[in-house]
N, C-alpha and C positions, 0 to 999 in steps of 0.2 A: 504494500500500500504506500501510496506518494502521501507524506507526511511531512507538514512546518519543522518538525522536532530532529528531523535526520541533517538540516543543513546548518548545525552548530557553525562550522567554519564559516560561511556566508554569513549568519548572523554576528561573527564576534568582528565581524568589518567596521574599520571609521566609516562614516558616514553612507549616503544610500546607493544605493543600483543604478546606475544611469544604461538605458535602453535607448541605442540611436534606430530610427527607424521605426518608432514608438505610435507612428502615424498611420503606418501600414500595416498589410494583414496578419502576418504575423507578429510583427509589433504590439499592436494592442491586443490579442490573446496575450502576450508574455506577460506586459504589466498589470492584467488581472489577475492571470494567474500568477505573479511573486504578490498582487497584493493580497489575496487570497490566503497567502500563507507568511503575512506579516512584515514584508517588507516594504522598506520607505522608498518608491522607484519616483524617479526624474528622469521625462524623454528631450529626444535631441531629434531633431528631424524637422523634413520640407512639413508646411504645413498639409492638411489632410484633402485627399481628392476628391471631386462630387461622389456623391452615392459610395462610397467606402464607409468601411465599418467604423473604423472610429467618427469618420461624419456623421452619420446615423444615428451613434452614440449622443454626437452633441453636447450640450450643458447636463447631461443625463446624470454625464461623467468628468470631475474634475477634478486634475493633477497639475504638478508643476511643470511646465511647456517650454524649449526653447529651441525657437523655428529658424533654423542653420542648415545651410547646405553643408555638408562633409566634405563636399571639394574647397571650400571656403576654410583654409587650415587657421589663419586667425581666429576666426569665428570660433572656429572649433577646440582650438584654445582658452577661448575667454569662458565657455561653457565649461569644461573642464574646470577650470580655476575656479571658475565661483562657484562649482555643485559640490567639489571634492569628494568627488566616488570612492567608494571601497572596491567596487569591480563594473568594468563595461560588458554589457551582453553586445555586439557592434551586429546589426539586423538591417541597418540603414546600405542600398544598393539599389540600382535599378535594376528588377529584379523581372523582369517581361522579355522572353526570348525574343518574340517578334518587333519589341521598340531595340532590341540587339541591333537588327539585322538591318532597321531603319534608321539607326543613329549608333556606331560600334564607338565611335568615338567618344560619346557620352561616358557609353557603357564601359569602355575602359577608364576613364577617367576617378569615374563614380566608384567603382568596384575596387579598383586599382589604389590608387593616389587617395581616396574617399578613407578606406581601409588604415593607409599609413599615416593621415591625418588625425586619425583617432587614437592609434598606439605610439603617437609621437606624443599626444597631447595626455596622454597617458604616464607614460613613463617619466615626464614633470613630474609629475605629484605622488608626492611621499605615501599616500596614505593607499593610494590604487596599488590593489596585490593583484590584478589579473584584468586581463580582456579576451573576451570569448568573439571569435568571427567565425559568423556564420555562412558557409560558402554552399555546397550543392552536389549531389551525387550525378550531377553532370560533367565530375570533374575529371570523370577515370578516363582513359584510355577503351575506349568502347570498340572490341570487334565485330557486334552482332551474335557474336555466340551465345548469348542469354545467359552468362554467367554472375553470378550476381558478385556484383565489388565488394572486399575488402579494405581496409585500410592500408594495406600493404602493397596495394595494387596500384600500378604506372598511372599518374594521371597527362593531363591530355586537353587541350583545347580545340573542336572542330568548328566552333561558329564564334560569333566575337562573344558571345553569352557565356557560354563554358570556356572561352579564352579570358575572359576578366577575370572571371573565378578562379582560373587557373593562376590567375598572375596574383589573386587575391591571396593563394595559396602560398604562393612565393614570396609576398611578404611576409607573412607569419614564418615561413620557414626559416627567411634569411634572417629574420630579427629574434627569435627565442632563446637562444641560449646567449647571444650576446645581451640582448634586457634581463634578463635573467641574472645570469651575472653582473653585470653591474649597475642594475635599477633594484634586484628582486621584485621585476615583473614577469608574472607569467603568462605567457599567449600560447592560445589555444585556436584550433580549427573542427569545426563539427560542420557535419554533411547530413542532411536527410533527403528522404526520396519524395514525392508527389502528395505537399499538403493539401488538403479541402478542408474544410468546415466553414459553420455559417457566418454570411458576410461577407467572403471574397467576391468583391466584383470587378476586379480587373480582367482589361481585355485581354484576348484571344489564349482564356485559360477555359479547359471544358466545364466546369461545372457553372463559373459565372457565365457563360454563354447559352447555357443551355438556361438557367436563371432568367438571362435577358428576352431569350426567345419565347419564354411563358409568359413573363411578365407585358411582352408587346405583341404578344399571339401574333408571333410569328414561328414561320416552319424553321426547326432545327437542319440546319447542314452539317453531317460527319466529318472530322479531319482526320486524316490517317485510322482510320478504322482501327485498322491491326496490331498498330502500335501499341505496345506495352511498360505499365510504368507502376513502380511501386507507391499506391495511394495508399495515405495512411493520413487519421484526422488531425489538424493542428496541435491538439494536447501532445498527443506523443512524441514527437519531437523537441515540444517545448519541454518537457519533462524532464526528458533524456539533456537537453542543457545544461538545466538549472542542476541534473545531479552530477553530469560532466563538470560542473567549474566547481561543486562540493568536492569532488574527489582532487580536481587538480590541484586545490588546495591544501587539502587535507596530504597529498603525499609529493607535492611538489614535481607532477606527471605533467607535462604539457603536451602530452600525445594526443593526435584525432580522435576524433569516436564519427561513426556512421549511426545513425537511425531510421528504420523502414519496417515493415510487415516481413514477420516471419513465412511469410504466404509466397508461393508464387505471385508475380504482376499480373495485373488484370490487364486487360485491352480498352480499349476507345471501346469498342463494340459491346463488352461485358460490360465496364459502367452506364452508357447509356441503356444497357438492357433492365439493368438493375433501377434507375430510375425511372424510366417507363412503366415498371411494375407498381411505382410506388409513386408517380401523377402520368395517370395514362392520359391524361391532357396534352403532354410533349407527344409534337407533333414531327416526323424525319421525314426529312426529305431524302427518297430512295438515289437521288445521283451523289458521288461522291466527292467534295471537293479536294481539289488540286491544287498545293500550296508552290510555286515556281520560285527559285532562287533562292530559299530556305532550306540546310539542312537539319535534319533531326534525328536520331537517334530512332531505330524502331522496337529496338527491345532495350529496357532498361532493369536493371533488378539491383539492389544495395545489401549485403549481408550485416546485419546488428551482434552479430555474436560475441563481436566485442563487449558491445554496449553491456549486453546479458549476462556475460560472466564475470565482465570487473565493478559496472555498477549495480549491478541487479534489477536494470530495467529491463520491460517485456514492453511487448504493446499489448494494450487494453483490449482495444477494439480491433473487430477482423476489419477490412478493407468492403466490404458490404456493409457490416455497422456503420463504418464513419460515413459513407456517404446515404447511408440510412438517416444519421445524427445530422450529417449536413440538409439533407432535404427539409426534416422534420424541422429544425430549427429557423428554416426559410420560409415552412408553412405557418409556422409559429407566428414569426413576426410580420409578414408580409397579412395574416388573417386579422391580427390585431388582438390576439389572446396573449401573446408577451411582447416584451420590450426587447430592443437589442441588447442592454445590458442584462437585461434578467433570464434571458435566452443563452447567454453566453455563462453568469452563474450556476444555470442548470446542466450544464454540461461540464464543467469543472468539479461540480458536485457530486458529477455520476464519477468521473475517471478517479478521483481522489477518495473516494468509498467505496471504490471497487463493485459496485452493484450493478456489472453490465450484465445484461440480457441477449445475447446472441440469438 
């Protein structure tokens, strides 16, 4: 069970959690969830995008805000200086394959440079023992052979999206043991596989799409059908974080960790099959579209084993649950029987109680 009581090291921190990125999808799941379990969090990020979950949230929900771009290394300085973190969760990235492919230059910038502005502004202040970056199980060396990635496995950049990450990665790498020793700062990299849960409405991801096309009854069009990817619901990954930087602390390990579904990937085809059964209102359109000048990855899978055996985390939910939990949570809020916020405590309630129903 994910309990407040296990992250002694995180709590004997000066001062609070700063979350960059705090604005976006998985951003505001994290700082519910640390606040959930008693911590003092401060976000750092662009402000928040129409129709995004933390928008939706609104005044529902308020914390301490400071709206900075990451490429902006001053900026990103003077935040640090005045919050005085104990540890960065760094989440802050343009994080959308397809604005990749439309703007690479951003996206390295952001990802890249974005990255080392945070563990520079970091490694200032005395009182910051650690920053966690969060990068992408797009980062392996992918042959198509369905093998599911390790940590120990070749990473690899094929499109400018997994090449930022990649380079994201290369910061962390080049810099750990040298902050380390002479900062005692610890930097970390964690990767997980294909989040949903409710609220994501960014473009050209399947489940907000499929979202959009209900919500403006319009017919859904298929991408890559075939393709395969390990989904797994927001909590779990976030989980698996927040016990990754308990451990890195607790024993001074600045190693990766991966997290994903112990499951075979499901396909484009098997999740929308799965949703269909669960609002046969989605409406598909039988032609297939054809994405030209984009590559992608057709089978993807990430192993956790690591995760499982050093921190003891599992995933919760099967990969049919979460995008169960995702639906349900859209039906929720979009019918007007919960709030976004109170929509999103009910699911951190279930994973942290353990009372899943498969």
């Amino acid at each position: 069970m994910f309990e407040a009581s296990a992250f002694t090291k995180l709590k004997s921190l000066q001062g609070p959690i700063l979350v960059t990125g705090h604005t976006g999808f998985k951003g505001t799941w994290l700082v519910e969830l640390l606040e959930s379990l008693g911590f003092e969090v401060v976000g750092l990020s662009l402000p928040a995008e129409q129709d995004s979950l933390r928008d939706r949230i609104g005044s529902e929900r308020r914390y301490v805000d400071f709206f900075v771009d990451v490429n902006n290394s001053e900026k990103v300085n003077e935040v640090v200086a005045t919050v005085k973190p104990g540890f960065i969760f760094h989440l802050a990235a343009q994080a959308i394959v397809s604005e990749a492919f439309s703007n690479p230059a951003k996206t390295y910038m952001t990802n890249m440079v974005g990255t080392l502005n945070v563990i520079e502004a970091a490694k200032n202040l005395d009182q910051c023992r650690g920053v966690q970056v969060i990068t992408t199980d797009k980062v392996y060396w992918n042959d198509e052979s369905g093998k599911a990635f390790s940590e120990q496995d070749a990473i690899f950049g094929y499109d400018p999206y997994s090449g930022s990450k990649v380079g994201a990665e290369a910061v962390v790498a080049g810099l750990q043991s040298l902050y380390k020793d002479r900062h005692g700062l610890l930097i970390q990299s964690v990767r997980a596989g294909n989040v949903i849960g409710g609220g994501d409405f960014a473009v050209n991801r399947l489940l907000p799409d499929i979202i959009r096309s209900i919500l403006n009854e319009e017919v859904f069009t298929v991408r890559n059908p075939e393709s395969t990817r390990p989904w797994q619901h927001v909590l779990e990954p976030l989980t698996g974080y927040v016990m990754a930087a308990e451990r890195m602390l607790k024993y001074q390990d600045n190693s990766p960790y991966n997290f994903g579904p112990t499951e075979d990937s499901l396909s484009v085809s098997q999740v929308v099959s799965i949703i269909r059964e669960i609002w046969p209102k989605l409406v598909i359109n039988s032609a297939v579209e054809k994405v030209l000048g984009m590559h992608e990855a057709k089978t993807l899978q990430i192993s956790p084993t690591k995760a499982i055996h050093e921190l003891g985390w599992s995933p919760i939910f099967s990969q049919q649950k979460a995008i169960e939990l995702t639906i349900n949570w859209w039906d929720k809020v979009l019918s007007g029987k919960s709030s976004p916020l109170l929509a999103m405590r009910s699911d951190i309630e279930l994973l942290i109680s353990g009372s899943v129903n498969d």
